[in-house]
C-alpha positions as CSV (number, residue, x, y, z in Angstrom):
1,X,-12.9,96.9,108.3
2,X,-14.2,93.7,110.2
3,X,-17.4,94.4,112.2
4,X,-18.6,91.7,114.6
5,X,-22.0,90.7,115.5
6,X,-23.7,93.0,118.6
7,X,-26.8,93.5,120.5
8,X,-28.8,96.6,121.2
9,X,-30.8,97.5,124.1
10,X,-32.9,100.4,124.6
11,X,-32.5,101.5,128.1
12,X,-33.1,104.9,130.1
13,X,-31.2,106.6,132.9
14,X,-31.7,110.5,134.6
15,X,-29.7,113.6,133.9
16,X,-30.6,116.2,136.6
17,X,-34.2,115.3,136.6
18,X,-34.9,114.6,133.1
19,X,-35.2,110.6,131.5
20,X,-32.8,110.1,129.2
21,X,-33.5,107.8,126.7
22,X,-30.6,105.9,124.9
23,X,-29.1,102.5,122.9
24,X,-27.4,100.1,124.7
25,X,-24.8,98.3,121.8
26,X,-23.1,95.4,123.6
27,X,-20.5,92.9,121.8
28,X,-22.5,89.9,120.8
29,X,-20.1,87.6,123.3
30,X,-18.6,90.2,126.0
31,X,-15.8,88.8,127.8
32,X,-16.4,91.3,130.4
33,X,-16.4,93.7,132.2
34,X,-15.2,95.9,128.9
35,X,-14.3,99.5,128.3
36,X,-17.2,101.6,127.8
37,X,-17.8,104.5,125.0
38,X,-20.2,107.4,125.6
39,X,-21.7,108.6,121.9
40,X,-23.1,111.9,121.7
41,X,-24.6,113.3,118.6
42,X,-24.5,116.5,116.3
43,X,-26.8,119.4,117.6
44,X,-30.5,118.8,116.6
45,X,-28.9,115.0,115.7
46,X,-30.9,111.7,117.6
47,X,-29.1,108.6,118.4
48,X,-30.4,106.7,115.4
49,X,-28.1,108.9,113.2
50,X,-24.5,109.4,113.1
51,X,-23.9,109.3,116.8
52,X,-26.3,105.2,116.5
53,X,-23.4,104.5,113.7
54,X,-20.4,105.2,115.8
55,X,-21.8,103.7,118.4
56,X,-22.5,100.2,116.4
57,X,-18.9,100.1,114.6
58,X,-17.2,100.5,117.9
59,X,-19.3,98.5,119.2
60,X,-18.4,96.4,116.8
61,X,-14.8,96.1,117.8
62,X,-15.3,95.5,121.5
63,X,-16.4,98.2,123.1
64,X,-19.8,98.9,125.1
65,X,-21.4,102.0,123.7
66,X,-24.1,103.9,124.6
67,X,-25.6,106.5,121.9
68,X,-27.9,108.7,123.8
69,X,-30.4,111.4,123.0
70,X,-29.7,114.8,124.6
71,X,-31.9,116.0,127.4
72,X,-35.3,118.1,125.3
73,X,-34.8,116.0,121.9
74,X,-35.4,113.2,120.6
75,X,-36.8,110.9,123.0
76,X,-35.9,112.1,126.1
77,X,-37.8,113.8,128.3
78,X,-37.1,117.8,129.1
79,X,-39.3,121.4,128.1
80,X,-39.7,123.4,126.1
81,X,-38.9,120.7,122.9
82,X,-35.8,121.4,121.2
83,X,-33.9,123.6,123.7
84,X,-30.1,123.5,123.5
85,X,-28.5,123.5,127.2
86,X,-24.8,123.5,127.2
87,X,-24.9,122.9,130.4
88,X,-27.2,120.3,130.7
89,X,-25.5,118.9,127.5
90,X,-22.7,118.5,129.6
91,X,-24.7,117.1,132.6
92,X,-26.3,114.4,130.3
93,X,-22.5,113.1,129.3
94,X,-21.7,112.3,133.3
95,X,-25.2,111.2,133.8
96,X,-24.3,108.4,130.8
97,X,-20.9,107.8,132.4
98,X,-22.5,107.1,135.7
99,X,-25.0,104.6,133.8
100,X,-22.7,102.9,132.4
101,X,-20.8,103.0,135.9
102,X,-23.7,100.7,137.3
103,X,-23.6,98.1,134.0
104,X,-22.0,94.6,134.9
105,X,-20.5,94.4,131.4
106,X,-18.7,97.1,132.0
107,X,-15.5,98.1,133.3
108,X,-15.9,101.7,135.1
109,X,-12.2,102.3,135.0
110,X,-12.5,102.1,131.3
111,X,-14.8,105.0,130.2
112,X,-14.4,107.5,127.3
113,X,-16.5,109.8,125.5
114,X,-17.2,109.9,121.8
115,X,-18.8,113.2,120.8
116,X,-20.0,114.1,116.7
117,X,-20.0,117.6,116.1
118,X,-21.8,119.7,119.0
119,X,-21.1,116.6,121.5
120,X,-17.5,117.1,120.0
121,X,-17.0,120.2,122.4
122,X,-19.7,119.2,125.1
123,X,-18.1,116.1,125.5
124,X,-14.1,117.5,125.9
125,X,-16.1,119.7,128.8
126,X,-17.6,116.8,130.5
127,X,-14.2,115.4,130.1
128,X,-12.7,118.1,132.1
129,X,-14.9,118.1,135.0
130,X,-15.2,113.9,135.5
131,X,-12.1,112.1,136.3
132,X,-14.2,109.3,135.7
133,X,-13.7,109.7,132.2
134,X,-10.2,108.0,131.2
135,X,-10.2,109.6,127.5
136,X,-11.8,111.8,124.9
137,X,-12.3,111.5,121.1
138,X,-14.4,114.2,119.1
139,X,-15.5,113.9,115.2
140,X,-15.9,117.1,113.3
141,X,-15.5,118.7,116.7
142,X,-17.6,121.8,116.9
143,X,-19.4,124.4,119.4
144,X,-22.8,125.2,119.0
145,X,-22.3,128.9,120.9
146,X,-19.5,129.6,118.7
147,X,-21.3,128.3,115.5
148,X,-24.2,130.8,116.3
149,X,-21.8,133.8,117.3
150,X,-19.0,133.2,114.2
151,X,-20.8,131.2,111.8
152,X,-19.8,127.5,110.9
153,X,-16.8,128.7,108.8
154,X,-15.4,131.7,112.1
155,X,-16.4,134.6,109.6
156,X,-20.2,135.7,110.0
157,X,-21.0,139.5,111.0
158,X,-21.3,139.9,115.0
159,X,-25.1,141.8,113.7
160,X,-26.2,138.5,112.6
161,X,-25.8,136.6,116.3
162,X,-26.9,139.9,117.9
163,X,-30.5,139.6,115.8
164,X,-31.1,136.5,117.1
165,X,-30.3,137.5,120.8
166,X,-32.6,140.2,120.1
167,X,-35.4,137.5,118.5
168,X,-35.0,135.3,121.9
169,X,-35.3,138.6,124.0
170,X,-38.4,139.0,122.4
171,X,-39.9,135.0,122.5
172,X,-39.2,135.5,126.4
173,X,-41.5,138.3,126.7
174,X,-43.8,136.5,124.5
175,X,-44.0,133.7,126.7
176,X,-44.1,135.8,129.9
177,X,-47.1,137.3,128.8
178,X,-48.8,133.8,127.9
179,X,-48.3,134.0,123.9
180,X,-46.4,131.4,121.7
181,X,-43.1,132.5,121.4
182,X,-42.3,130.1,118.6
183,X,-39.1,128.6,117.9
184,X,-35.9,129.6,115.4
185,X,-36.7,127.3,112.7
186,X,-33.0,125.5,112.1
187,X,-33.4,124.7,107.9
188,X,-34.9,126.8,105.1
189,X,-37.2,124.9,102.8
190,X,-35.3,123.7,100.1
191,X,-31.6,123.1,98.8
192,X,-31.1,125.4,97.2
193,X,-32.4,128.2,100.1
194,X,-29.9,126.3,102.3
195,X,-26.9,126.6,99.4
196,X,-27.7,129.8,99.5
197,X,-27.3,131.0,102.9
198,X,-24.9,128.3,104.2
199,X,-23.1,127.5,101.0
200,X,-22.1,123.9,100.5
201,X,-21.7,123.1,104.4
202,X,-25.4,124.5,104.6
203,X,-26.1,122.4,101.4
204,X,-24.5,119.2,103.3
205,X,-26.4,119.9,106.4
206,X,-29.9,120.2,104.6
207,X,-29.2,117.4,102.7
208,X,-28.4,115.1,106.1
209,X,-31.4,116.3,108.0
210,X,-33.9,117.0,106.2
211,X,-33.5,115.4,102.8
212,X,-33.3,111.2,102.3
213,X,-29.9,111.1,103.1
214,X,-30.2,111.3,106.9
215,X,-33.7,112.3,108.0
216,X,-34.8,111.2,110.5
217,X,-38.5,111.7,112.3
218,X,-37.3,112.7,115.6
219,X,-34.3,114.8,114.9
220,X,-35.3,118.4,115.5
221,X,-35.5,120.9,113.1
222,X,-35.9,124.2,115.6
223,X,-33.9,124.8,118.7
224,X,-36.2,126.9,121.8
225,X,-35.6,130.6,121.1
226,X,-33.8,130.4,124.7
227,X,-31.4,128.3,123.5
228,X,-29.8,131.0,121.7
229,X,-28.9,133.4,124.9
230,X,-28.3,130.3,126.8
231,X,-25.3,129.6,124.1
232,X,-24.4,133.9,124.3
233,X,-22.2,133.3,127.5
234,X,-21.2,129.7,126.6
235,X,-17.6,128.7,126.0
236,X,-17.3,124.9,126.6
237,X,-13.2,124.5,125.6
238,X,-12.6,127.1,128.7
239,X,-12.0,124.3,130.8
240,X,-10.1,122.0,127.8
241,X,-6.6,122.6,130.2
242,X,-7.9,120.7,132.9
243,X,-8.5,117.3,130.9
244,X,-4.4,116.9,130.7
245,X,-2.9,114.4,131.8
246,X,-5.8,112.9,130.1
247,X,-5.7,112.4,126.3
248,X,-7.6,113.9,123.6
249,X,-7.6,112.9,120.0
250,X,-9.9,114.8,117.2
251,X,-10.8,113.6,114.0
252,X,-11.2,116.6,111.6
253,X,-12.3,116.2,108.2
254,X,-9.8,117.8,106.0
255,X,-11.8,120.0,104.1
256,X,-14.1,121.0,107.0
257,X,-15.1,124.3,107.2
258,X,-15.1,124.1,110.8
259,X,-12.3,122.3,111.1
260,X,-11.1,126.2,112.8
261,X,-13.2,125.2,116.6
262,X,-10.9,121.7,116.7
263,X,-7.7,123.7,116.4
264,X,-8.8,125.9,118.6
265,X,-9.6,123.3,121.7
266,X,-6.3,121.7,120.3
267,X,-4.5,125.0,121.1
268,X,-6.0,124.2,124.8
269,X,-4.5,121.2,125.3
270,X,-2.2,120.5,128.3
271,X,-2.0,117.0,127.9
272,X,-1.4,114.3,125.1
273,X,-3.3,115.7,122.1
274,X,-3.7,114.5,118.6
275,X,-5.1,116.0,115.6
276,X,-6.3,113.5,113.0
277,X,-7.3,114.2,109.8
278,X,-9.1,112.7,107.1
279,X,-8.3,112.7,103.7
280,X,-11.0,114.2,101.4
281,X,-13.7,114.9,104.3
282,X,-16.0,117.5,104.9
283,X,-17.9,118.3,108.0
284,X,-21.1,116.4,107.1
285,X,-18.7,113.7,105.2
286,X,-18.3,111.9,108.4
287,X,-22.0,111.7,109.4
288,X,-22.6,108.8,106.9
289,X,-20.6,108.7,104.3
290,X,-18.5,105.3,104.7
291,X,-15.2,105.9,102.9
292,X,-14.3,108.7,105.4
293,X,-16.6,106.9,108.4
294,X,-14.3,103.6,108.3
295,X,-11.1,105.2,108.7
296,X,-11.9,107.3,111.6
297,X,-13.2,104.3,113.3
298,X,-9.9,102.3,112.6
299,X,-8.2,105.5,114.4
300,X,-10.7,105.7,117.1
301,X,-10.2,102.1,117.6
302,X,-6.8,102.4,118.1
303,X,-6.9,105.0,119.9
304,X,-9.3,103.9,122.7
305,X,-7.7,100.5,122.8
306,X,-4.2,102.4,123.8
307,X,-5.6,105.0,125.8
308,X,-8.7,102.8,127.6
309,X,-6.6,99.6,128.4
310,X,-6.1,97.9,131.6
């Protein structure tokens, strides 16, 4: 794969109130204005992870990108720390599309969103309600709400998403009444804790977030106990119909246990809609891991430059 020189900026912009912070990658020359690629990363992800690599490879082939952090992580502003809003997820995707609207480099009839894992569904729901947004491309697509009520691989017992309703229940009267009401701690200890109650995607995850593989300083490793009924009524591939004529491609890894919440927003589809898969990949494969990374960015190049051009 040929990458080309670029330049990054860190820049800022609001989403309903809150500073969003965010990398700027521009193509070291732009022969502008130039289509434009929202990044989003994996829940608890920061920009300087998988979202920052997307960002910089198709970047790298001529796009602008802009690899944000979601509104109460990383570095953007938003309380309680670590609270997962999918619905200001989905606000923070149009506020980047309306940033980049306001850019002279780029072309604002040339935006699409790129979302990795959670920003996978949160971005195909942005998609949906901004006709702004010309395309969509997700990686390892997945749903945080529907992670937390099935489990990553569809089959977990409906007791274990009812506990933790009944943990968050609790945290809000805690905090109602002026005491900590802590936070749902998001990894177990060690590997082999995480093998052990997540199996080898929980292995994969652990080793990506907290373990040298990935880690990174600011990447959270709790959500805000009220994330979890926030995510009890959400369902962001509801409004999936409404991005036809639009298209949509995913890029599943083959071997993805969660492979099961892309073909479900595929089934959604009313527009053109491409599943892509790559050979040999697992869900956390296409985070970092370069032999699956390059050819999903030689699709998603391809892609955008069809779907995205004048």
């Amino acid at each position: 794969m040929t990458e080309n020189p670029m330049t990054r900026t860190t820049v800022t912009f609001d989403s309903a109130g809150i500073e969003i912070a965010a990398h700027l990658y521009l193509p070291a020359e732009p022969a502008g204005p130039l289509p434009a690629l929202v990044v989003g990363h994996p829940g608890t992800g920061v920009k300087e992870q998988t979202s920052g690599t997307y960002a910089q490879l198709m970047a790298s082939r001529g796009f602008v990108t802009l690899a944000f952090d979601a509104a109460y992580q990383g570095e953007s502003g938003g309380l309680p720390r670590g609270l997962e809003d999918p619905a200001q997820r989905v606000e923070d995707f149009k506020a980047a599309v309306s940033y980049l609207t306001t850019r002279p480099e780029v072309d604002a009839d040339r935006i699409g969103l790129l979302g990795v894992c959670a920003s996978g569904g949160y971005s195909l729901a942005a998609t949906a309600g901004d006709h702004r947004v010309k395309a969509v491309a997700t990686v390892c697509t997945a749903e945080p709400a529907r992670q937390f009520r099935y489990g990553a691989d569809g089959t977990q017992d409906p007791a274990v998403f009812q506990g933790l309703l009944a943990a968050a229940a609790q945290a809000r009267t805690a905090a109602a009444r002026g005491e900590d009401p802590g936070v749902l701690t998001m990894f177990p200890d060690t590997a082999a804790e995480a093998a052990a109650l997540g199996g080898q995607h929980g292995l994969e995850g652990w080793e990506y977030y907290c373990g040298p593989r990935g880690r990174h300083e600011r990447s959270a490793k709790f959500l805000a106990w009220e994330s979890v009924d926030r995510m009890a009524a959400g369902d962001v591939f509801h409004a999936v119909p409404l991005i036809g004529p639009r298209p949509i491609l995913q890029v599943l890894g083959e071997h993805a246990v969660t492979a099961w919440m892309g073909l479900e927003a595929h089934r959604r589809a009313t527009g053109p809609a491409e599943v892509h898969w790559i050979k040999g990949a697992g869900h956390v494969d296409l985070y970092d891991k370069r032999e699956y990374i390059d050819p999903a960015v030689e699709k998603l190049s391809e892609y955008f430059a069809v779907s995205l051009a004048k």
